[in-house]
C-alpha positions as CSV (number, residue, x, y, z in Angstrom):
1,X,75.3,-59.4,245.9
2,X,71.8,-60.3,244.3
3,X,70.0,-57.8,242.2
4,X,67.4,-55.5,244.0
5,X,64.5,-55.7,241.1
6,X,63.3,-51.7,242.7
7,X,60.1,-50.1,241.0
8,X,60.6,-47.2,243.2
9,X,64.1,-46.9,241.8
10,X,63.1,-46.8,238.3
11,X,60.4,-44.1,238.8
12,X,63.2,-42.2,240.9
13,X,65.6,-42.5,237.6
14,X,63.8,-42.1,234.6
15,X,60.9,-39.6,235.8
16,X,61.3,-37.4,238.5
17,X,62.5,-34.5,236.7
18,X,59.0,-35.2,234.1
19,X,57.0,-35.4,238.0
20,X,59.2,-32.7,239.2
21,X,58.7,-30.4,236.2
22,X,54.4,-30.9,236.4
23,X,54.5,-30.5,239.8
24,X,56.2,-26.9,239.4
25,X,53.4,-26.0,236.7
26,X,50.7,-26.8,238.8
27,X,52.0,-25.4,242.2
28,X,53.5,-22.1,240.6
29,X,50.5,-21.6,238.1
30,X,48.1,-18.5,239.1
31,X,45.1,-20.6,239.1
32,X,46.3,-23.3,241.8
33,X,43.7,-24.7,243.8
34,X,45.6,-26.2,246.7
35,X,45.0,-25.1,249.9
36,X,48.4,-22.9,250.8
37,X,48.3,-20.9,254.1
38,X,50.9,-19.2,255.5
39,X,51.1,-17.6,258.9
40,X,54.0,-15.2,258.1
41,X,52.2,-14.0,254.7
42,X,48.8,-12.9,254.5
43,X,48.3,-11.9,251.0
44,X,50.6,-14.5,249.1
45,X,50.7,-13.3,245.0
46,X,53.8,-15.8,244.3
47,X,54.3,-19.0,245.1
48,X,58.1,-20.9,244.1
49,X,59.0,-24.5,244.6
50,X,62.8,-24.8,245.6
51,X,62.5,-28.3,245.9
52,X,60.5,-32.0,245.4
53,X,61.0,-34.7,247.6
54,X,59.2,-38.1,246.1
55,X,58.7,-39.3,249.8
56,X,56.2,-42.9,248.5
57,X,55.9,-44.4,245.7
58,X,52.7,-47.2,246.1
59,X,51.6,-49.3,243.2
60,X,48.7,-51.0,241.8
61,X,47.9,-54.4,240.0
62,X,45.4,-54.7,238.1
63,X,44.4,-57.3,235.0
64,X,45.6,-55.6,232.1
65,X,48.6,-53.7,231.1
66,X,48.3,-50.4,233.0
67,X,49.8,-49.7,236.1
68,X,48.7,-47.0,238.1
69,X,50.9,-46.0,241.0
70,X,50.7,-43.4,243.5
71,X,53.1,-40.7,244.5
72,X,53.4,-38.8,248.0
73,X,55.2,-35.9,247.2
74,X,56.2,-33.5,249.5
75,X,57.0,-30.0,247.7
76,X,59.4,-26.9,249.4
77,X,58.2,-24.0,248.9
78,X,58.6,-19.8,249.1
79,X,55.6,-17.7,249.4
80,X,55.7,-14.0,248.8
81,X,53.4,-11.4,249.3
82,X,52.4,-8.8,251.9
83,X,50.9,-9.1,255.8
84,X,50.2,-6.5,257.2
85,X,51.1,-4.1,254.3
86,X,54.8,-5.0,254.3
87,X,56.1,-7.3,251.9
88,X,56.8,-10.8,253.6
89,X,57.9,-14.1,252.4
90,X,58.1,-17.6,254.1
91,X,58.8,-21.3,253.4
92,X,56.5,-23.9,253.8
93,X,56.3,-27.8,253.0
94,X,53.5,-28.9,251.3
95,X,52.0,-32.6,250.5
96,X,50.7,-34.1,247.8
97,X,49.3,-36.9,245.3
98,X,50.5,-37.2,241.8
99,X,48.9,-40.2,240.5
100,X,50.5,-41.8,237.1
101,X,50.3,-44.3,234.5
102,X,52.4,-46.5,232.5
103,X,52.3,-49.3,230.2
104,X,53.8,-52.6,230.9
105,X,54.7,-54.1,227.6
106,X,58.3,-55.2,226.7
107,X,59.3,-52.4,229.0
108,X,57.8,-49.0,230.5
109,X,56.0,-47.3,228.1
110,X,53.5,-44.3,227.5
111,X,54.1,-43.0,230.6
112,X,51.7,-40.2,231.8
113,X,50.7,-38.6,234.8
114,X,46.9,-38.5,235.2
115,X,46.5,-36.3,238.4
116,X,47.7,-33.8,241.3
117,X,45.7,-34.1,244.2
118,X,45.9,-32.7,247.8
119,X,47.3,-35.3,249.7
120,X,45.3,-38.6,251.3
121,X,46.6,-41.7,252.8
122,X,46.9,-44.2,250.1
123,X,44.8,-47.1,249.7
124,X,46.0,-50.4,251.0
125,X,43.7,-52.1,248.2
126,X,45.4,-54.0,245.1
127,X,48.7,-53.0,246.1
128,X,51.6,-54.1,244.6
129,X,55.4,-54.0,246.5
130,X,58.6,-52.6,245.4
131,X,58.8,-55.5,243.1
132,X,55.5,-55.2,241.5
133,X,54.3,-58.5,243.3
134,X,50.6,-58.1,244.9
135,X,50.4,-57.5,248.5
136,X,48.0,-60.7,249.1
137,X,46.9,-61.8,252.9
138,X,45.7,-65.1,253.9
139,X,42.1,-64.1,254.6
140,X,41.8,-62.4,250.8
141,X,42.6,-65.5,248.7
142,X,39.3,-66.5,248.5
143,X,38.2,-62.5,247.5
144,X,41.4,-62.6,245.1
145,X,40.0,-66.3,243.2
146,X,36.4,-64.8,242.9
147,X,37.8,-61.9,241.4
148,X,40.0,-63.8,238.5
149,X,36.6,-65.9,237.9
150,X,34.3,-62.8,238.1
151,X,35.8,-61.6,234.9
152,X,37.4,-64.6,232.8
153,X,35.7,-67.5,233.9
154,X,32.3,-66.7,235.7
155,X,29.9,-69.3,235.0
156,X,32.1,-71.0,238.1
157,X,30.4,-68.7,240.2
158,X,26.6,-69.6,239.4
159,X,27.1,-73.2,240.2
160,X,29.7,-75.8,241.2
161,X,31.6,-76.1,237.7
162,X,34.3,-78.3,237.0
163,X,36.7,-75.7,235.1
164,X,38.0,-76.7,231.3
165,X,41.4,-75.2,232.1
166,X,42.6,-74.9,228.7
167,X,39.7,-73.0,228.0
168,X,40.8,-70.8,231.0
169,X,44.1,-70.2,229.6
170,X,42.5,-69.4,226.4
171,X,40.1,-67.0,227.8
172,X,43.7,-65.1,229.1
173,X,45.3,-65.0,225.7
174,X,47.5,-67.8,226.9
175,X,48.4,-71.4,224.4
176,X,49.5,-74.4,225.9
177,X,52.3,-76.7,224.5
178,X,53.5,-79.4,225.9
179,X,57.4,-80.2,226.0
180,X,59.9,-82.2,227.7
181,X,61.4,-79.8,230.5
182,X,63.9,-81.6,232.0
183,X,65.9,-84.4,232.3
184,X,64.9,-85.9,235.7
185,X,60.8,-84.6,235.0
186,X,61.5,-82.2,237.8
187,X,59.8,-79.5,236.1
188,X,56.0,-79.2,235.2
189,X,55.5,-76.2,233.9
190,X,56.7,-72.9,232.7
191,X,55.1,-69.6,232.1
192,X,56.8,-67.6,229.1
193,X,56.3,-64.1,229.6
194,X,58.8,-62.8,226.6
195,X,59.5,-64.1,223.3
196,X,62.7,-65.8,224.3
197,X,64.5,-69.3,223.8
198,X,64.1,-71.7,226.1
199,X,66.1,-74.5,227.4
200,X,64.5,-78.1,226.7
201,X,65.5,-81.7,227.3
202,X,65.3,-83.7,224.3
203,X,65.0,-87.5,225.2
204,X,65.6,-89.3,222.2
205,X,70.1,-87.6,222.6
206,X,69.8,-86.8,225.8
207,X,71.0,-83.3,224.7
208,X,69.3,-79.7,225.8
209,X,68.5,-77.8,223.1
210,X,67.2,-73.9,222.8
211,X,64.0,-73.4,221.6
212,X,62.1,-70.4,220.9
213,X,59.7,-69.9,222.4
214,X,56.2,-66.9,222.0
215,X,55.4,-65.1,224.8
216,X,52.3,-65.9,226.2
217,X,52.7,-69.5,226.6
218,X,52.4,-72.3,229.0
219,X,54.7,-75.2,228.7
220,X,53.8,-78.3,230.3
221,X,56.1,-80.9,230.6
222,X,55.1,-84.0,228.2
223,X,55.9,-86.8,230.3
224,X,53.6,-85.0,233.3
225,X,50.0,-87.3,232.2
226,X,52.4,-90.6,232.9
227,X,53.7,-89.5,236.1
228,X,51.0,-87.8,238.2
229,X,47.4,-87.2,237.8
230,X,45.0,-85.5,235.9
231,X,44.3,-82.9,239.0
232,X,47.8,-82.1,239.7
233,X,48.0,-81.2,235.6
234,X,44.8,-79.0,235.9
235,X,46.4,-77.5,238.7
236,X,49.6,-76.5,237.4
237,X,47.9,-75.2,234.4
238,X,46.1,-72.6,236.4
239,X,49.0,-72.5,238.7
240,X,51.2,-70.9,235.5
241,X,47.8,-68.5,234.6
242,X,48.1,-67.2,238.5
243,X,51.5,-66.5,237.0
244,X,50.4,-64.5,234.1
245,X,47.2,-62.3,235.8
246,X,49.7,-61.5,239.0
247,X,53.3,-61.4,238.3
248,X,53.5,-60.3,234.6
249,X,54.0,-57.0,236.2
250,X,57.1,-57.8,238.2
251,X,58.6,-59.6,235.4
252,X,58.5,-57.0,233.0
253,X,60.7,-55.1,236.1
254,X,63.2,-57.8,235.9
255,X,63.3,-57.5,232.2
256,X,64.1,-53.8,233.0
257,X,67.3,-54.8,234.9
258,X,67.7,-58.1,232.8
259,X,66.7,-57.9,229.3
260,X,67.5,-62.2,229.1
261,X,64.4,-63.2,231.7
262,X,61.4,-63.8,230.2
263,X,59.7,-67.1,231.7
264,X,58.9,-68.6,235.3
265,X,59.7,-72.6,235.4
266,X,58.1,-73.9,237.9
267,X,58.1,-77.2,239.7
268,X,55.2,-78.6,242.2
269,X,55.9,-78.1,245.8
270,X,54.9,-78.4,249.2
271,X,53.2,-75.1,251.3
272,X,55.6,-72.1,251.5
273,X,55.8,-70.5,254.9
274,X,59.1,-68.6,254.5
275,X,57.9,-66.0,252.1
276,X,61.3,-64.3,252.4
277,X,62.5,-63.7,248.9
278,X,60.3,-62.3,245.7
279,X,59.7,-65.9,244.5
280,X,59.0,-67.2,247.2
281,X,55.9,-64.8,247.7
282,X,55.3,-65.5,243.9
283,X,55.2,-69.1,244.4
284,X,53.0,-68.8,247.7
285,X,50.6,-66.6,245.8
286,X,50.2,-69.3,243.0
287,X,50.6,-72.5,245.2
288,X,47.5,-70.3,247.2
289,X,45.4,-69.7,244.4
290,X,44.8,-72.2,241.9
291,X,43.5,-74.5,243.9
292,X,40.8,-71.6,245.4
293,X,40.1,-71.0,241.4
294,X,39.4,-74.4,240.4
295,X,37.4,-75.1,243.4
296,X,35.9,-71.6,244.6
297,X,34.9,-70.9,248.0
298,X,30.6,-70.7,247.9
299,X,30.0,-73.6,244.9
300,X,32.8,-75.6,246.4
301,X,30.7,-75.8,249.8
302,X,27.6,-76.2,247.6
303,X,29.1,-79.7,246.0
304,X,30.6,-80.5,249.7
305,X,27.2,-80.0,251.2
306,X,25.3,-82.1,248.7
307,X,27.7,-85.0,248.5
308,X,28.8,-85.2,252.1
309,X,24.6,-85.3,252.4
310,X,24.1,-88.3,250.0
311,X,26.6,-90.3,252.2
312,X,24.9,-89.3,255.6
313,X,21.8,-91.0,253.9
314,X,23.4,-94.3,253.5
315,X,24.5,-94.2,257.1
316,X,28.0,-92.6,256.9
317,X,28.7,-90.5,259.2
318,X,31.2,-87.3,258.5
319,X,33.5,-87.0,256.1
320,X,35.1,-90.0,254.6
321,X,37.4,-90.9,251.8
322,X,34.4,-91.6,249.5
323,X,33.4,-87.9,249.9
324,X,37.2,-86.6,249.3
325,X,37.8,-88.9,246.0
326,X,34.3,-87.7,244.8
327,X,34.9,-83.9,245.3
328,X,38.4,-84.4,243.4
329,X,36.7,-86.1,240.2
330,X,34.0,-83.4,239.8
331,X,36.3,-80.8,240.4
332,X,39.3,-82.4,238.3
333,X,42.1,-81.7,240.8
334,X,43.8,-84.4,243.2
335,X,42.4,-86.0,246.3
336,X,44.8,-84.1,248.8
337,X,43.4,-81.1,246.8
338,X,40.1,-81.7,247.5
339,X,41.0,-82.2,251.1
340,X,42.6,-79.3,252.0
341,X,39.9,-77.4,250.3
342,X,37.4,-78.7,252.5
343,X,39.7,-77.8,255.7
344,X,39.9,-74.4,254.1
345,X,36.4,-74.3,253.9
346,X,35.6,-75.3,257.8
347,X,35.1,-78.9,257.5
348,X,38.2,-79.5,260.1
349,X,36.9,-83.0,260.6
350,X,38.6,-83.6,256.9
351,X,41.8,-83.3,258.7
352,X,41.9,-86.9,259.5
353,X,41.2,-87.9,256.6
354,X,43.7,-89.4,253.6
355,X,46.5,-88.8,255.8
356,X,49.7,-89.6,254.6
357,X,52.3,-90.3,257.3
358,X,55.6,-92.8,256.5
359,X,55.1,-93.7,253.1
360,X,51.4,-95.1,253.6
361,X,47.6,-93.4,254.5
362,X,46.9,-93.5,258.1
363,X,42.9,-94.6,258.5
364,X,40.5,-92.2,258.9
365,X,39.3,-90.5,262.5
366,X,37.5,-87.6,263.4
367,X,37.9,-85.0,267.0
368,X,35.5,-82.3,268.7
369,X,36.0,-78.7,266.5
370,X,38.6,-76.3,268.1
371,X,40.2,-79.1,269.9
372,X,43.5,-78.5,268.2
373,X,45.7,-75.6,266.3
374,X,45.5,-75.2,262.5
375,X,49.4,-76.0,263.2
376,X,48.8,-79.4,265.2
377,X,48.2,-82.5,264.5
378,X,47.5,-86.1,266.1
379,X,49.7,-88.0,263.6
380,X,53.7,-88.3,263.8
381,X,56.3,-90.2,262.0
382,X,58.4,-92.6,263.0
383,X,61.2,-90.9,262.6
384,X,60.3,-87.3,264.8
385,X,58.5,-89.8,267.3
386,X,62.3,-90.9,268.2
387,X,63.7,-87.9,267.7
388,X,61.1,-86.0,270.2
389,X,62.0,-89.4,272.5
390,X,65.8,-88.2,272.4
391,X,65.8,-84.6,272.8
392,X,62.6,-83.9,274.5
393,X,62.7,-84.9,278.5
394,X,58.9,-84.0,279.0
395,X,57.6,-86.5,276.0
396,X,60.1,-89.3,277.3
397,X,58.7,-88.8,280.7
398,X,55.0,-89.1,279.3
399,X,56.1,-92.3,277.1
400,X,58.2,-94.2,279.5
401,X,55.0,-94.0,281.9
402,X,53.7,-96.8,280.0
403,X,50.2,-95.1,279.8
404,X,50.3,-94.6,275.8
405,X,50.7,-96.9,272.8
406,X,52.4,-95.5,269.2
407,X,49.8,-97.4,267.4
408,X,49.1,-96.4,263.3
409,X,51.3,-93.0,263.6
410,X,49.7,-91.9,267.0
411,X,50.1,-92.5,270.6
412,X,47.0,-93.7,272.2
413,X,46.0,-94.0,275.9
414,X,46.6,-97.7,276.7
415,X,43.0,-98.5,278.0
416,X,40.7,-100.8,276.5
417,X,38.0,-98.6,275.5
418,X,40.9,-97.2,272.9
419,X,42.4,-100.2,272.4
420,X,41.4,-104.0,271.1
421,X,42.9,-106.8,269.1
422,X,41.4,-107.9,266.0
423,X,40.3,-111.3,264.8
424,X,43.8,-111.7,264.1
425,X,44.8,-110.8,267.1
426,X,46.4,-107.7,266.1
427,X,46.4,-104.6,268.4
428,X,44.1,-101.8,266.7
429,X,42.6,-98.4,268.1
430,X,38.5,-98.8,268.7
431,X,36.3,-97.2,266.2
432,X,35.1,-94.9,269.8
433,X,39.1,-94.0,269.6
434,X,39.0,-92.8,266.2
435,X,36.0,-90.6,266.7
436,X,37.4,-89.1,269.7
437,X,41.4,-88.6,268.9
438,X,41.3,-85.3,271.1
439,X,39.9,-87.6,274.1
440,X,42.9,-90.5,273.6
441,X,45.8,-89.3,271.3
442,X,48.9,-86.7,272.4
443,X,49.3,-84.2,269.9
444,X,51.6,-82.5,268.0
445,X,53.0,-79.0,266.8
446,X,54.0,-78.8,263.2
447,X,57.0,-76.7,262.3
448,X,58.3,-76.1,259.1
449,X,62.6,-76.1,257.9
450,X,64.0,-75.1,254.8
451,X,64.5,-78.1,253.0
452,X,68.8,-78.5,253.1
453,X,68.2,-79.9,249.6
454,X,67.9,-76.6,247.8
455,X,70.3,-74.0,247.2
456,X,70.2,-70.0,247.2
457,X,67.0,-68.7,245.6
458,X,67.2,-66.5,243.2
459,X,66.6,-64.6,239.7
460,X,68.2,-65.7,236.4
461,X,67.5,-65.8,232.9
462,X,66.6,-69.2,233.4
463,X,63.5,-67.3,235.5
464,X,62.2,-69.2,238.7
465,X,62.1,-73.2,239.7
466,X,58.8,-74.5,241.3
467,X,60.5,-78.1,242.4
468,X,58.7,-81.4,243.6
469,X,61.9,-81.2,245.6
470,X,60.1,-80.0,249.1
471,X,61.6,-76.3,249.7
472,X,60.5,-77.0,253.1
473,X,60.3,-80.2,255.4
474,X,57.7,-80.5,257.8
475,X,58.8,-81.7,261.2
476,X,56.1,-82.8,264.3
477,X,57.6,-81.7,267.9
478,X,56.1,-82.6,271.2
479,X,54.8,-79.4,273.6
480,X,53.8,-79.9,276.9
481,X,50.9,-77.5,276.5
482,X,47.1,-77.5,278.2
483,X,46.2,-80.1,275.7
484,X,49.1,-82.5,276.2
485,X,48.5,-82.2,280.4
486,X,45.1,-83.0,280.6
487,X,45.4,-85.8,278.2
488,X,48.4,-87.4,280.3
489,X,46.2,-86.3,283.7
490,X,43.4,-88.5,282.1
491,X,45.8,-91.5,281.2
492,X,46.8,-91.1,284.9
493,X,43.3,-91.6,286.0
494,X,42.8,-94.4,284.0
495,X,45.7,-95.9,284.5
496,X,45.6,-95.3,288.6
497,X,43.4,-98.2,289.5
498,X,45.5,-100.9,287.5
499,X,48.8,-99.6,289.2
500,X,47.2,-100.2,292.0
501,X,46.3,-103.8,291.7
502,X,49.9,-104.6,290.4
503,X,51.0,-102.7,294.0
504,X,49.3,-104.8,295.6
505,X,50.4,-108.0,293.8
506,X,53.8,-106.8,294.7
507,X,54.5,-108.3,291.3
508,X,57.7,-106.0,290.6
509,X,58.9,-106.5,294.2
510,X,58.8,-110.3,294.2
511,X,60.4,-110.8,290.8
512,X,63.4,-113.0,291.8
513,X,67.3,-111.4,291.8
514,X,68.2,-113.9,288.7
515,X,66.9,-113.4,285.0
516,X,65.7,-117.4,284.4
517,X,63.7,-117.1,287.8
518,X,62.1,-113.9,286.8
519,X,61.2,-115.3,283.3
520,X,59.7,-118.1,284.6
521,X,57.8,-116.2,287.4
522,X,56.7,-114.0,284.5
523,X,55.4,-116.9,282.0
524,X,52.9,-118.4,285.2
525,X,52.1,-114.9,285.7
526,X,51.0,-114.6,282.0
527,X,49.9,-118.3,282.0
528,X,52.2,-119.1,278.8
529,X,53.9,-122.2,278.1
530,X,57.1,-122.4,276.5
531,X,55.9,-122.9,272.9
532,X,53.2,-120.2,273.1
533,X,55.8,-117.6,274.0
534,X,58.3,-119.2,271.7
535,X,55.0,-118.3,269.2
536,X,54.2,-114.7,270.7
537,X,57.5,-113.2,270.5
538,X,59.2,-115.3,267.4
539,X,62.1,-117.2,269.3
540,X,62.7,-120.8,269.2
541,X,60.8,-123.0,271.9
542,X,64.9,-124.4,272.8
543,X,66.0,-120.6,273.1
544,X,63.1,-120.2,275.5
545,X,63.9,-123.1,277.6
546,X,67.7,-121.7,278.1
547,X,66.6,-118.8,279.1
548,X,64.5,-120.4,281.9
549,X,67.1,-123.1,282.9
550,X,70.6,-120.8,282.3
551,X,70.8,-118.1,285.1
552,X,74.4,-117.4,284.1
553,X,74.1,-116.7,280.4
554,X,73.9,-113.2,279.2
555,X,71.2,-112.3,276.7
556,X,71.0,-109.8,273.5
557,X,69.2,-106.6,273.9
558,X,67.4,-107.7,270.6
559,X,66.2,-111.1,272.1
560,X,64.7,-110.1,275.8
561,X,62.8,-107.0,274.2
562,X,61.3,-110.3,271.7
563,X,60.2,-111.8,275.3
564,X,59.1,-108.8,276.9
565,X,56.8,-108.2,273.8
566,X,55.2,-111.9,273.5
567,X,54.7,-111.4,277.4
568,X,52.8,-108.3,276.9
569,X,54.8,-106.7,279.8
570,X,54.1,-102.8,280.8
571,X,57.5,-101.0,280.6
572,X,57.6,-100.7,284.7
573,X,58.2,-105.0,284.0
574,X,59.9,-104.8,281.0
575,X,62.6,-102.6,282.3
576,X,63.3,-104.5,285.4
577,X,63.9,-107.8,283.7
578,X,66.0,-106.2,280.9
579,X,68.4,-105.1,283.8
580,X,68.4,-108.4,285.8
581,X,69.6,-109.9,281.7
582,X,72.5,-107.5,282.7
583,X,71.5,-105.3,280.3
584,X,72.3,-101.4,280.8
585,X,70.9,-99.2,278.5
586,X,72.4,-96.1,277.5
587,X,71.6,-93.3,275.2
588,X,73.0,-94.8,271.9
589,X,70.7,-94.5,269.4
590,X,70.1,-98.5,269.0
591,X,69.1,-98.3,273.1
592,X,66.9,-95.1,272.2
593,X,65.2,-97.0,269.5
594,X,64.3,-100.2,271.5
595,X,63.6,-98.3,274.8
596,X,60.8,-96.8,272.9
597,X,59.2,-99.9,272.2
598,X,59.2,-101.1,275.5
599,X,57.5,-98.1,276.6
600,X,55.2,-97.4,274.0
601,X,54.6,-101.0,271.6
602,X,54.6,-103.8,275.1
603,X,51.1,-104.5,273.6
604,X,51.3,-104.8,269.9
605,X,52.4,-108.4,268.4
606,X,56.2,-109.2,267.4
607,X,55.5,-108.5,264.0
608,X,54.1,-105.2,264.0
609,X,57.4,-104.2,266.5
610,X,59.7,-105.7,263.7
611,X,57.4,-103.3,261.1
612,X,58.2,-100.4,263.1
613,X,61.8,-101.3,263.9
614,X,62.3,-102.1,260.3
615,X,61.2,-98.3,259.7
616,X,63.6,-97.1,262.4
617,X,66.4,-98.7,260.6
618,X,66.3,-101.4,263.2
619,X,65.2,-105.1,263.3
620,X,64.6,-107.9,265.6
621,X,67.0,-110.9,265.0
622,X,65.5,-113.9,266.9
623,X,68.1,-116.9,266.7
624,X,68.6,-119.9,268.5
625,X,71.2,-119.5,271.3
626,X,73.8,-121.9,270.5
């Protein structure tokens, strides 16, 4: 059973007879000034508590060592007097405030109550939980930055500021040393709450030593400038102060229960959205506000404004990389800092932007605002595209119609004011295409897993582990949603006119029973010679002329989807002439795979098929039929 790190527990245990006690006083002492009616008792001249019930017990952060917490109280109590001119008595329940004070510093000290009020509702302002972690929403992170800044950092405030974040962690009381943290450079950085010893890699045996190490430090990992960049430092830097200025509090609770913890380590990861356990929230709070300190909300829109403007003047339109890269140099934090940032901000068009999809940055493009969910997306790997292909009937249906191309992570309407071949004669989405994705592009619903690569999270007296190991994976699904159906209506429309001429050349009805006839009907159709589609689809001119002149032979899977690609055939062709090979696919995953790029690559060259196959796990082998 994990330990259950309770503030209200400890108040419950090592004061309520000191709150119980001053309570009595107060309530019992001739000169109370609570409001105590009784309808039984008209005159009351005594008043006894019997009992005290601590009924709430709400904390408060704030930036030093204090911590002022709140207690409802509800007191029992026996009223005596006379109503009436005959003694009476009755019992009555009564609420109130006590509000108290302790010091946080190796432990609970100086403990004092500072009032006994009649009761209120508590404030939901700066409160802390049962584990002395801020309650923090979404919408105050900006109000929760400004704060920090407002009182250790506030020239920030005045004007866009690139931060010195040593002098930051200076300003906290905090040093920064830099050691090696681990052996695989896992871990960045570690906030040291307590003098305690510390674990630490040394390189030159390959041994872990303990180290002591004073409270009040940041440990960096040494190795860190080599391996990532100067923003991702900065960031964990204030990353570990977030640390200090907001969970200092709940550590020195742990140290309560566990006299060994004194340090967070902490290792970069992606967004948190299961905030389930205390360090997860921890971790969310710091992932959410270092980067809203060193790039705060008002002077970071100042700097976006102003540089986004100088761009616009040279004739760029929107946001661009330029704009991105610059933001991340003034401000000192990386480029996918910067960007998010300026989504957070309200420039959505950022979105498209430095996208990083399958190991490579998708290029830029731009849709109409409100178009699509903070949670969606037009971009999808490889890897969820087939996934979504196997398991989802709706976005097989809408691929297999031939009326969208996976083209540069998307899947773009097939129509030539989306689509064009380069110089090179490679297939590529228009520049209109990439300023409209909401017009031409399906879209997608990100969801978020627990990563199966990490184990139980919990508390130690190793303290907590902020990994580059993803806690969470991020996986794209297909929903057949308002967007989705009007986009696939409109690829309908577009598409409604060419079906029609292909009806009417009764091309699929006239293809010929045998494969070799079809092929070669196919090839006039196309008006390719032997050695031009022996060129289009990488197979040798003598395995194209046995596959015209042998009607018997039976043909790999691997070499007719080469054919149907260098013919450019739609997948209402393509699928015909892949049975009359005597091909039947099935749902293994190799079918899945090449099914797929029938349907959705029939106009991209052989070599960017064998780039995505190659991804897939999957390649086209072209050889010579012997």
């Amino acid at each position: 059973m994990p330990i259950i790190y309770s503030f209200n527990n400890i108040i419950r245990s090592h004061y309520f007879e000191l709150i119980k006690n001053e309570v009595t006083r107060i309530v019992e002492s001739p000169s109370c000034r609570f409001n105590i009616h009784s309808r039984s008792v008209e005159n009351i001249n005594k008043i006894s508590v019997s009992s005290i019930e601590l009924r709430s017990i709400n904390p408060y952060d704030s930036l030093d060592d204090k911590l002022i917490f709140a207690i409802d109280v509800e007191v029992k109590l026996e009223l005596f007097g006379f109503s009436y001119g005959s003694a009476s008595k009755d019992k009555i329940s009564k609420w109130l405030n006590v509000v108290c004070e302790v010091k946080l510093r190796d432990g609970f000290k100086d403990f004092q109550i500072r009032n006994v009020s009649e009761f209120c509702k508590p404030s939901q302002r700066s409160r802390l939980d049962d584990s002395l972690i801020p309650y923090i929403h979404d919408k105050d992170l900006d109000k929760q930055a400004e704060g920090t800044l407002k009182k250790y950092y506030s020239e920030a405030l005045l004007a866009p500021t690139r931060i010195d974040v040593r002098l930051f962690a200076g300003r906290l009381g905090l040093k920064i040393e830099e050691a090696c943290l681990s052996k695989d450079n896992s871990i960045l950085g570690q906030m040291i709450f307590h003098d305690c010893e510390v674990k630490l890699y040394e390189p030159n045996n390959g041994c872990i030593g303990d180290y002591k190490i004073k409270g009040g430090t940041i440990l960096v990992d040494s190795n860190f400038k080599s391996l990532r960049t100067v923003g991702s430092w900065n960031n964990t830097v204030i990353h570990e102060c977030v640390h200090w200025l907001k969970h200092r509090k709940a550590f020195e609770l742990i140290k309560m229960y566990n006299g060994d913890a004194g340090r967070i380590a902490c290792r970069v990861m992606h967004e948190i959205k299961y905030k389930q356990s205390d360090k997860d929230w921890m971790e969310w709070q710091a992932n959410s506000l270092a980067p809203r300190i060193l790039m705060p909300y008002t002077t970071f829109k100042q700097k976006a404004d102003e540089i986004i403007t100088q761009y616009n003047s040279k004739g760029q339109i929107n946001i661009t990389s330029d704009v991105i890269y610059d933001l991340a140099s003034f401000f000192g934090v990386s480029a996918q800092s910067a960007k998010i940032r300026l989504v957070e901000t309200g420039y959505k068009n950022a979105i498209g932007i430095l996208e990083y999809v399958d190991n490579r940055y998708v290029k830029g493009y731009s849709f109409e605002d409100d178009s699509i969910k903070k949670n969606q997306t037009f971009s999808i790997p490889i890897k969820d595209a087939l996934k979504q292909y196997t398991s989802n009937p709706d976005f097989k249906r809408v691929i297999n119609s031939g009326n969208f191309i996976y083209i540069d992570s998307h899947y773009c309407i097939n129509a030539p004011q989306y689509l064009l071949q380069n110089e090179y004669g490679v297939l590529e989405m228009t520049d209109y295409a990439r300023r409209h994705m909401n017009e031409c592009c399906l879209v997608f619903t990100c969801v978020v897993h627990p990563s199966k690569l990490h184990g139980t999270r919990d508390y130690s007296k190793q303290g907590l582990y902020h990994s580059v190991v993803p806690e969470n994976v991020i996986e794209c699904n297909y929903e057949y949603d308002d967007i989705n159906r009007e986009l696939e209506e409109r690829a309908k429309a577009i598409h409604a006119e060419m079906d029609e001429v292909l009806r009417k050349s009764k091309l699929i009805s006239d293809l010929p029973a045998s494969f070799s006839k079809s092929l070669i009907m196919l090839m006039d159709w196309q008006g390719l010679s032997n050695e031009e589609l022996a060129d289009k689809s990488k197979v040798s001119v003598k395995t194209i002329q046995r596959m015209r002149n042998n009607p018997s032979r039976n043909w790999s899977l691997e070499l007719v989807v080469s054919v149907c690609i260098g013919l450019q055939l739609p997948p209402y062709i393509s699928y015909p002439l892949i049975g009359k090979a005597g091909i039947n696919l099935t749902d293994s995953e190799k079918d899945i795979v090449f099914s797929h790029v029938v349907s959705t690559q029939f106009s991209s060259s052989i070599n960017e098929v064998n780039e995505y196959l190659k991804a897939a796990g999957y390649s086209i082998q072209n050889r010579s039929a012997k």
